[in-house]
GUVEX-249360 format. One record per residue: x, y, z negated of N, C-alpha, C in turn; residue number from 0. Coordinates in steps of 0.1 Angstrom, whole numbers. Example, Ala and Ser with C-alpha at 12.3 -4.5 7.8 and 13.67 -1.06 7.14 Angstrom:
# residues 2
    nxx    nyy    nzz   caxx   cayy   cazz    cxx    cyy    czz    n
    132    -57    -78    123    -45    -78    132    -33    -78    0
    128    -22    -71    137    -11    -71    129      0    -79    1
//
This chain:
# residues 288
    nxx    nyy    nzz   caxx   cayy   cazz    cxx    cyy    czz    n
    872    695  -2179    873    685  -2169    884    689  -2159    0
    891    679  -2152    899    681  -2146    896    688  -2131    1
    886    687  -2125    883    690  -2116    869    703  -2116    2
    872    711  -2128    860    719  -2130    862    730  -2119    3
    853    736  -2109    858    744  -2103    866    760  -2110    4
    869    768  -2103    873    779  -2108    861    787  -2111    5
    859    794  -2120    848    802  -2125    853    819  -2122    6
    864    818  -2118    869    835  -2111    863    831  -2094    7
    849    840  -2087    848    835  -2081    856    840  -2068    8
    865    849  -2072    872    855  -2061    890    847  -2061    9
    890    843  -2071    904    833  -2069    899    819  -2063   10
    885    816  -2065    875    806  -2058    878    806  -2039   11
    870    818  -2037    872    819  -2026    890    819  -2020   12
    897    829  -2028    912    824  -2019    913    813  -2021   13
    913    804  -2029    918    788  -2031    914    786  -2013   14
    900    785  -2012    891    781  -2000    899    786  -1986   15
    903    799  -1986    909    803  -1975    923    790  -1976   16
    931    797  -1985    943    792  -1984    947    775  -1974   17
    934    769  -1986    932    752  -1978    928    755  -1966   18
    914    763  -1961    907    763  -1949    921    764  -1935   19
    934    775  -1943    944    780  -1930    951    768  -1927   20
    955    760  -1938    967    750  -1939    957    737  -1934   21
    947    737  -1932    936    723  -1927    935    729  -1909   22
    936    741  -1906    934    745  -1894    945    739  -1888   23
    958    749  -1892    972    744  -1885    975    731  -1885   24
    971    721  -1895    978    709  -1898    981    699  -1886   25
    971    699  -1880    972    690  -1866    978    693  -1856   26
    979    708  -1853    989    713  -1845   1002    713  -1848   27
   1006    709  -1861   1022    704  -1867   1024    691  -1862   28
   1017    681  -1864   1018    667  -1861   1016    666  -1850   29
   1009    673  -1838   1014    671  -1825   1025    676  -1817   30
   1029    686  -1821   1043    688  -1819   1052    681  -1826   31
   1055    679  -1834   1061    670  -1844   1067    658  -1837   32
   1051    651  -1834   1051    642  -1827   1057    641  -1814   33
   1054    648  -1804   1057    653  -1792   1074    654  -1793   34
   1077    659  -1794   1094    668  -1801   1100    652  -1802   35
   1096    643  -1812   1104    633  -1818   1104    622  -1809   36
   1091    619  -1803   1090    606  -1792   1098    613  -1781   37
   1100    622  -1771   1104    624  -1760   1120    621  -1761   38
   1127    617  -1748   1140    616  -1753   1148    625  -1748   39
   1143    632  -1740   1151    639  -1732   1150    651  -1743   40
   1141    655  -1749   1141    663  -1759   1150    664  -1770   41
   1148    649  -1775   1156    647  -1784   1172    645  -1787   42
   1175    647  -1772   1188    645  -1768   1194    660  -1770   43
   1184    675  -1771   1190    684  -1767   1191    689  -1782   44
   1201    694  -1788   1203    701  -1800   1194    707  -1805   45
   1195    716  -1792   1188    731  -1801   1171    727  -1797   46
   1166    722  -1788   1146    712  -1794   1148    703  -1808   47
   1162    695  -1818   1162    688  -1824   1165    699  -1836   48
   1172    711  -1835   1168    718  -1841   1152    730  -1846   49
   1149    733  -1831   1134    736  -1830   1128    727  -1843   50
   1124    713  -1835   1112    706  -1849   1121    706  -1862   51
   1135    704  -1863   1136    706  -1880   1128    720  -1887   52
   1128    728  -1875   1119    738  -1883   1103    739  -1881   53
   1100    733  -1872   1085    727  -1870   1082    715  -1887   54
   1094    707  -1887   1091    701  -1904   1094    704  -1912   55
   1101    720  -1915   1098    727  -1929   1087    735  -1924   56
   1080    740  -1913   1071    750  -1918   1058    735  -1921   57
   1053    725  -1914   1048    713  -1917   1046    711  -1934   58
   1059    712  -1936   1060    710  -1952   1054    721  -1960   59
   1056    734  -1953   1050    744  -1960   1031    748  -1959   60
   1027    742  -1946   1012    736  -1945   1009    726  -1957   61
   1017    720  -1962   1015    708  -1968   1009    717  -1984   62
   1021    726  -1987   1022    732  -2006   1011    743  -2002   63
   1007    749  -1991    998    757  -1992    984    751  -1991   64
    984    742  -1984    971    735  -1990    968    731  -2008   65
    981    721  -2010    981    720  -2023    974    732  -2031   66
    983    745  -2031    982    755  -2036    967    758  -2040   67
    962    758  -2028    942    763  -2026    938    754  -2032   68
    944    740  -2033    937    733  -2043    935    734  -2060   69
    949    741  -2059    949    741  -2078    944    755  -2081   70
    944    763  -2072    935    775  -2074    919    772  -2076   71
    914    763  -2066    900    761  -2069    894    751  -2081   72
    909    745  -2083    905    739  -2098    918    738  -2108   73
    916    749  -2114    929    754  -2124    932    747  -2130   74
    923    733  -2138    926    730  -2148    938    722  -2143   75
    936    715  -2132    948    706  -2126    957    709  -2124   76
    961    726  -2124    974    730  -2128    978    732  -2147   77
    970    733  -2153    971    732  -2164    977    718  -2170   78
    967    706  -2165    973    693  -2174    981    685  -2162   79
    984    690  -2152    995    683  -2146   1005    693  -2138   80
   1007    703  -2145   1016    714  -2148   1029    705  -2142   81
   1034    701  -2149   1047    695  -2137   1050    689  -2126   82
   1037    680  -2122   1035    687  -2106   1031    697  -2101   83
   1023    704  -2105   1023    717  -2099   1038    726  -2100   84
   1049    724  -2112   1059    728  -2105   1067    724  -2095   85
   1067    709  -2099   1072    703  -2084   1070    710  -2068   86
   1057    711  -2070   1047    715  -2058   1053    728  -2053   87
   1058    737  -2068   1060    754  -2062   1078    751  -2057   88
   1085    746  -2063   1096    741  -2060   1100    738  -2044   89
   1092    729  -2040   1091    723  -2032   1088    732  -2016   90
   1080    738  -2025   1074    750  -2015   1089    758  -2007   91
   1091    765  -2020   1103    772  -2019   1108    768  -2011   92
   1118    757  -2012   1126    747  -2005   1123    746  -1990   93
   1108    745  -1987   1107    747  -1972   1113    758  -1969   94
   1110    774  -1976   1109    784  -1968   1126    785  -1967   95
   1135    786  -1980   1146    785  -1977   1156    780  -1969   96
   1149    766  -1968   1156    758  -1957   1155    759  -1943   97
   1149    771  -1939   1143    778  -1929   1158    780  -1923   98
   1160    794  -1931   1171    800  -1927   1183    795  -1922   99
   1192    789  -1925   1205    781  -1921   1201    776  -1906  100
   1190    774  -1906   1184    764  -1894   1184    773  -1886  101
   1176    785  -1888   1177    797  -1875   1185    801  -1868  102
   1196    801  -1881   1213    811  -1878   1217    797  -1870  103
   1215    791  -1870   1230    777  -1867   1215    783  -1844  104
   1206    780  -1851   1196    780  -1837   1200    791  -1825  105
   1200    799  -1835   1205    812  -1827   1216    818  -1824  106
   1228    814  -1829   1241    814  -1823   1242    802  -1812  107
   1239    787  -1814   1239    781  -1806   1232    784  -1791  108
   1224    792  -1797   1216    798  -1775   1223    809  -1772  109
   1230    817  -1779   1242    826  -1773   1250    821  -1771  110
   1255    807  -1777   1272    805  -1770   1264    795  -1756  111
   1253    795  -1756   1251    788  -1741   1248    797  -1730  112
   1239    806  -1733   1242    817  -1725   1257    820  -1716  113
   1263    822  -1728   1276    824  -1722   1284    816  -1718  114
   1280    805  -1719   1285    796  -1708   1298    791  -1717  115
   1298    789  -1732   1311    786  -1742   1310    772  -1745  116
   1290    768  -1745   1292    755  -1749   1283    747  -1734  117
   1281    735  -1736   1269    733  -1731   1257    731  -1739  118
   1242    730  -1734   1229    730  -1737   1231    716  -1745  119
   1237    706  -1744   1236    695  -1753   1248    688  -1759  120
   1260    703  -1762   1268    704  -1768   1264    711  -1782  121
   1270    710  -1797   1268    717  -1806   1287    719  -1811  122
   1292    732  -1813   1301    727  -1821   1304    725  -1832  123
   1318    720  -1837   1320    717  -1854   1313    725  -1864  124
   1315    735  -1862   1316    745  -1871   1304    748  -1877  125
   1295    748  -1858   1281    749  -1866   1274    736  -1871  126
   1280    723  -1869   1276    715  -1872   1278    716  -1886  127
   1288    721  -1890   1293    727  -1910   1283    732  -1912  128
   1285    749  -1905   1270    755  -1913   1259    749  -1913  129
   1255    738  -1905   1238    729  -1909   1241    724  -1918  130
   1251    716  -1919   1257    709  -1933   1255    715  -1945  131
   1259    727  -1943   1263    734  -1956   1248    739  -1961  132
   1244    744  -1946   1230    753  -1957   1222    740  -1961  133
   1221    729  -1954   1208    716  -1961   1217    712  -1975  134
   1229    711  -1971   1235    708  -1990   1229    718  -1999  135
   1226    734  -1995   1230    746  -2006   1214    745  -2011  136
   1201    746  -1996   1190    743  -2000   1185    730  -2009  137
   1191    720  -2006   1187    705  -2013   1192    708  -2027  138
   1203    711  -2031   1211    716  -2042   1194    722  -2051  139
   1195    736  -2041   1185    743  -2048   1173    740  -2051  140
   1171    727  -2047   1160    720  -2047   1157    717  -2062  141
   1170    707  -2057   1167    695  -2071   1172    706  -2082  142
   1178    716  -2083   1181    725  -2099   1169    725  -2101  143
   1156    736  -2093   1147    742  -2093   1137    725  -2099  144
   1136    713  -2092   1128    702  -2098   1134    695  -2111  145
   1146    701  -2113   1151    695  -2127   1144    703  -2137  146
   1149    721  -2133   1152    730  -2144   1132    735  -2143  147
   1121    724  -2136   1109    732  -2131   1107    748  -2136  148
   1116    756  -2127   1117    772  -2132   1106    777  -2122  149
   1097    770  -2119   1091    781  -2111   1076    772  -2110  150
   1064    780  -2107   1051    777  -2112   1039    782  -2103  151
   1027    785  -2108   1017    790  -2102   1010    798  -2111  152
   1014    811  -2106   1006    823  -2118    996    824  -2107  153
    983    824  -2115    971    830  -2105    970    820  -2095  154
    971    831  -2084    973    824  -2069    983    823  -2061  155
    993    825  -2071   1011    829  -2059   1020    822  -2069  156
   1028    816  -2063   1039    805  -2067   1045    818  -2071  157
   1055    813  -2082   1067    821  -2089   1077    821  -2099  158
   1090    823  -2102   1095    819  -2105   1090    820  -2123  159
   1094    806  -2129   1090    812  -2142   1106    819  -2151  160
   1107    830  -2157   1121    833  -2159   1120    832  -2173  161
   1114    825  -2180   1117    817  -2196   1127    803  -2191  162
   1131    803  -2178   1132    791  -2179   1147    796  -2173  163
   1156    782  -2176   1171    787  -2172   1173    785  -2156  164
   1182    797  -2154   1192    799  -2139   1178    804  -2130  165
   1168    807  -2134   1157    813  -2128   1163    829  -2117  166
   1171    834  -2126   1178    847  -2120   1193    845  -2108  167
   1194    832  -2114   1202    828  -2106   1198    821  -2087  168
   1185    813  -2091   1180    815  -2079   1172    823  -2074  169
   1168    833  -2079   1163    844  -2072   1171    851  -2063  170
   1185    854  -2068   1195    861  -2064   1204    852  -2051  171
   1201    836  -2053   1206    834  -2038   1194    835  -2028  172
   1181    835  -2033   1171    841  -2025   1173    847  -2015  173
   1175    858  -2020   1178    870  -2016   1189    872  -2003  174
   1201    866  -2012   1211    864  -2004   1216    853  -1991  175
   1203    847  -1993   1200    838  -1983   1197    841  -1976  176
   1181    847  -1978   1172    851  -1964   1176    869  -1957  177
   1184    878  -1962   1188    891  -1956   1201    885  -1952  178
   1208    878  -1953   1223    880  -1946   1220    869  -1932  179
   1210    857  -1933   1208    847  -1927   1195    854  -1911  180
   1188    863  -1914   1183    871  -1908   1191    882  -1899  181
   1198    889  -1906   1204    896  -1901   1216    891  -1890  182
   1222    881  -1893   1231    873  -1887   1219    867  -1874  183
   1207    862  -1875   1198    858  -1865   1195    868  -1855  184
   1193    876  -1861   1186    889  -1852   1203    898  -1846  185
   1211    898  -1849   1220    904  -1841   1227    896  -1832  186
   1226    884  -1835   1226    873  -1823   1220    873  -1809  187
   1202    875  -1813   1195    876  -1802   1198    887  -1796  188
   1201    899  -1804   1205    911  -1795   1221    913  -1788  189
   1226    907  -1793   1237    900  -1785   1232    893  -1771  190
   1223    883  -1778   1219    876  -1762   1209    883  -1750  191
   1201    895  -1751   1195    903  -1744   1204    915  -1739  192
   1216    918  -1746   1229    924  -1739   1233    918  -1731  193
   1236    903  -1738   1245    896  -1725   1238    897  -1705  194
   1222    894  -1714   1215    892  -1698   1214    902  -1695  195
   1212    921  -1696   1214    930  -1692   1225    935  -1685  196
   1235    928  -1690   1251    935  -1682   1260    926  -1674  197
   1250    915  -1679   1259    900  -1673   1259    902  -1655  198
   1267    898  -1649   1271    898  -1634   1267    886  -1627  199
   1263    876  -1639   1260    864  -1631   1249    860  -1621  200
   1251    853  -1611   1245    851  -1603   1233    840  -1607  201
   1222    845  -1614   1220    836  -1616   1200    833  -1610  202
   1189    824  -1606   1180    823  -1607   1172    837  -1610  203
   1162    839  -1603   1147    844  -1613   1144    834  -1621  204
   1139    825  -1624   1138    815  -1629   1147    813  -1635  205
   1157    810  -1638   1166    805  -1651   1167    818  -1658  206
   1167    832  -1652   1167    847  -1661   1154    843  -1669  207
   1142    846  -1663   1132    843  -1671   1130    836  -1687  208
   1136    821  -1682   1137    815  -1697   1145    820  -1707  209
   1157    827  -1703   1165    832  -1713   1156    843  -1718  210
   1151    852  -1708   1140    861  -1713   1130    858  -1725  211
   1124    847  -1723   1112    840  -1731   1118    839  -1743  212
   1132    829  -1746   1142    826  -1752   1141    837  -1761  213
   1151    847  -1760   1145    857  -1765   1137    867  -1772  214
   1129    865  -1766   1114    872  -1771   1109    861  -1781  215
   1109    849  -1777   1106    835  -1791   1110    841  -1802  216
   1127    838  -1803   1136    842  -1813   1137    853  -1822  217
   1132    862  -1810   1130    878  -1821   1122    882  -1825  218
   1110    877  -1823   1094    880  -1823   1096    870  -1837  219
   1099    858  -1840   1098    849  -1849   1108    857  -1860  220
   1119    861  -1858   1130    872  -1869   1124    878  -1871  221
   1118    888  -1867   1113    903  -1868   1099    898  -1878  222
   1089    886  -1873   1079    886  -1886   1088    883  -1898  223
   1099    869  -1897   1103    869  -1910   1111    875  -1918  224
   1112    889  -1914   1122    902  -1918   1107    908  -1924  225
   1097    911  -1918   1084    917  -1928   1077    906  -1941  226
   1085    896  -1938   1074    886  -1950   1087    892  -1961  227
   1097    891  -1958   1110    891  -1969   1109    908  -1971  228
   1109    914  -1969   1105    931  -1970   1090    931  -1978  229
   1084    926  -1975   1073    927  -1981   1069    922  -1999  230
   1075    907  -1997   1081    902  -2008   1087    909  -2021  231
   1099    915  -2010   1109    917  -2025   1103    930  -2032  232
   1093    939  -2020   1087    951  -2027   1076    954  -2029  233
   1066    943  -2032   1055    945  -2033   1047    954  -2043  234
   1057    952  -2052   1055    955  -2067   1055    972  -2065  235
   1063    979  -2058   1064    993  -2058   1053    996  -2043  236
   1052    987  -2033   1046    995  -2023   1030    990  -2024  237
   1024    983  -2034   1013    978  -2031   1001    977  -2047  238
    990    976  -2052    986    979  -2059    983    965  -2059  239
    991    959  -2071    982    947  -2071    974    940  -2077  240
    968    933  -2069    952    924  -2074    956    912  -2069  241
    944    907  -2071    944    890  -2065    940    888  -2052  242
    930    901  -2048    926    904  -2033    941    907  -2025  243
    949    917  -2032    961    922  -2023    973    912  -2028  244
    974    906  -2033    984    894  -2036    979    882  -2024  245
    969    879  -2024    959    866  -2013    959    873  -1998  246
    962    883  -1996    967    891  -1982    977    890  -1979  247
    985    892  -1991   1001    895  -1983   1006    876  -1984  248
    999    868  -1993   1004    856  -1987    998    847  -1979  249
    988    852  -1974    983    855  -1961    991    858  -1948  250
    997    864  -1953   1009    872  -1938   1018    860  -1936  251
   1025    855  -1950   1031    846  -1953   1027    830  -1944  252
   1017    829  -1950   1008    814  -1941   1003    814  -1926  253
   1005    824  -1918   1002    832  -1910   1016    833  -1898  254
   1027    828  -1905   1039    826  -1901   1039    811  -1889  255
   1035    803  -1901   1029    788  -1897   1026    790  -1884  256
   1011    799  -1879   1006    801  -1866   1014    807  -1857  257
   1026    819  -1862   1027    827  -1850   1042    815  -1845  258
   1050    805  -1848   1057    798  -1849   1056    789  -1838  259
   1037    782  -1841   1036    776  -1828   1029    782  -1818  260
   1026    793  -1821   1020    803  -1807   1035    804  -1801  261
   1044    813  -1807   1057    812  -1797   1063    800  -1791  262
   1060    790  -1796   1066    779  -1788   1058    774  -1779  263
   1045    777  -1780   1034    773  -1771   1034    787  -1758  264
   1038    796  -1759   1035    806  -1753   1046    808  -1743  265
   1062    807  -1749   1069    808  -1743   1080    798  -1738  266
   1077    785  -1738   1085    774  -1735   1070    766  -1726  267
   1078    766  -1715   1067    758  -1705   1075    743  -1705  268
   1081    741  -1705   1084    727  -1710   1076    718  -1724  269
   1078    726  -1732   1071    720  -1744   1057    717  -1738  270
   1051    728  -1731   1038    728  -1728   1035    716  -1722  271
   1042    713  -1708   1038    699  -1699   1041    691  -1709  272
   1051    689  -1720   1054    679  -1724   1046    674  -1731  273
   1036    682  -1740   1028    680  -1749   1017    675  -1742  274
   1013    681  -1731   1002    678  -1721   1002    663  -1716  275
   1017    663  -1708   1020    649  -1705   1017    638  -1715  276
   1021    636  -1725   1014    627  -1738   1003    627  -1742  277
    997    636  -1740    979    636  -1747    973    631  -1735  278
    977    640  -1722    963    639  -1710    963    633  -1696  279
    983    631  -1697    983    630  -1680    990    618  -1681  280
    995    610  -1669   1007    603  -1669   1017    605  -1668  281
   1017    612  -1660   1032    617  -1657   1031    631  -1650  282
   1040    638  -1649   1038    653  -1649   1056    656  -1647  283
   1062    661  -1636   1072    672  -1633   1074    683  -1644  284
   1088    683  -1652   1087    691  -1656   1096    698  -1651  285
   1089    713  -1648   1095    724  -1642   1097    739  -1649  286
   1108    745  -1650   1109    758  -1659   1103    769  -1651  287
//
């Protein structure tokens, strides 16, 4: 039967986690989501219209990890509708890679404002290319990955299947995606915490502060997704694996989801009233 549960009762229970995380977060995506896309003043500024594009790939990645717990708790449905479930792992992918470009373009764009190169609701060409380029190179790798369905659900972890063609091929821009796209992110931010260390400018407590927060967002969000991609590419040599220790580390993984909107909820007080302002109040001053 299509819906027979799983009879492994410990791939049972992760299926259960996996849905239980991606059913917790879910509403907290669509309120921000929401919030981000109705406001205008929001929507007018680059780098918040950059923010939610990444609030709707990690959204999308709530979406395959629920899936996921589902075909875990009933295998067979990965069995006879096997092509959606690669679609599904495909797709996944696609969120997380499309991550990156979005960060790098995010994070150079708040150091050239810092420094006073662009304005806050200025973007330039160039980086308007690189958004260009990485959503072409991810969408690209989209549809190969939904043509060539090279990738699947072993067990309980999406993965590439390599009987199937250019499988090595996108593992290898993987790779080359997420360490150069990172590293480019994170020496950015450390750029921008030099700048406000040595900078002469006369500037606010208050306006230092947000650049501070700014900051700490940005590299606190790099630095976890520098351990999920470390973790990833070495599991195999640093870790003994089971379905217990495979259901942990993508755990860390889905766990991204939360720390994403904890930093935006933690350290942007604007988002905060604004979000507030639309659920509870009428109107509300917003003050940094």
């Amino acid at each position: 039967m299509l819906f027979d549960i799983n009879p492994n009762s410990e791939q049972f229970v992760i299926g259960i986690i996996y849905c239980s995380l991606a059913v917790i977060i879910a509403p907290a995506y669509v309120t921000i989501i929401y919030v981000m896309a109705k406001d205008k003043e929001l929507r007018r500024n680059p780098q918040y219209r950059l923010m939610n594009q990444i609030n709707c790939l990690d959204a999308g990645q709530v979406i395959c990890h629920f899936l996921c717990g589902v075909f875990i708790i009933f295998p067979q449905v990965a069995v006879k509708l096997e092509v959606l479930v690669r679609i599904c792992s495909s797709t996944s992918l696609f969120f997380w890679q499309a991550l990156f470009p979005v960060i790098v373009v995010l994070a150079i764009s708040r150091i050239l404002i810092i420094v006073e190169y662009i304005g806050p609701e200025r973007t330039p060409k160039v980086l308007k290319m690189v958004a260009a380029i990485g959503w072409m190179l991810t969408v690209g790798v989209w549809l190969f990955g939904f043509i060539t369905q090279n990738s699947f659900l072993y067990g309980i972890v999406w993965m590439y299947d390599e009987s199937k063609f250019g499988t090595s091929i996108l593992s290898t821009i993987d790779i080359y995606l997420c360490f150069p796209s990172l590293g480019i992110t994170y020496i950015a931010y450390l750029c921008f915490i030099v700048h406000l260390c040595v900078s002469g400018r006369d500037v606010s407590g208050s306006h230092r502060k947000v650049e501070i927060r700014i900051f700490l967002q940005g590299s606190i969000l790099c630095s976890y997704m520098c351990v999920i991609v470390l973790i990833s590419t070495n599991e195999d040599q640093w870790f003994a694996i089971s379905d217990t220790t495979t259901a942990a580390l993508d755990c860390i993984w889905i766990f991204l989801l939360y720390v994403n909107l904890f930093l935006l909820f933690a350290f942007n007080r604007t988002i905060r009233i604004k979000t507030a302002k639309t659920f509870f109040y009428g109107s509300w001053k917003i003050s940094r």
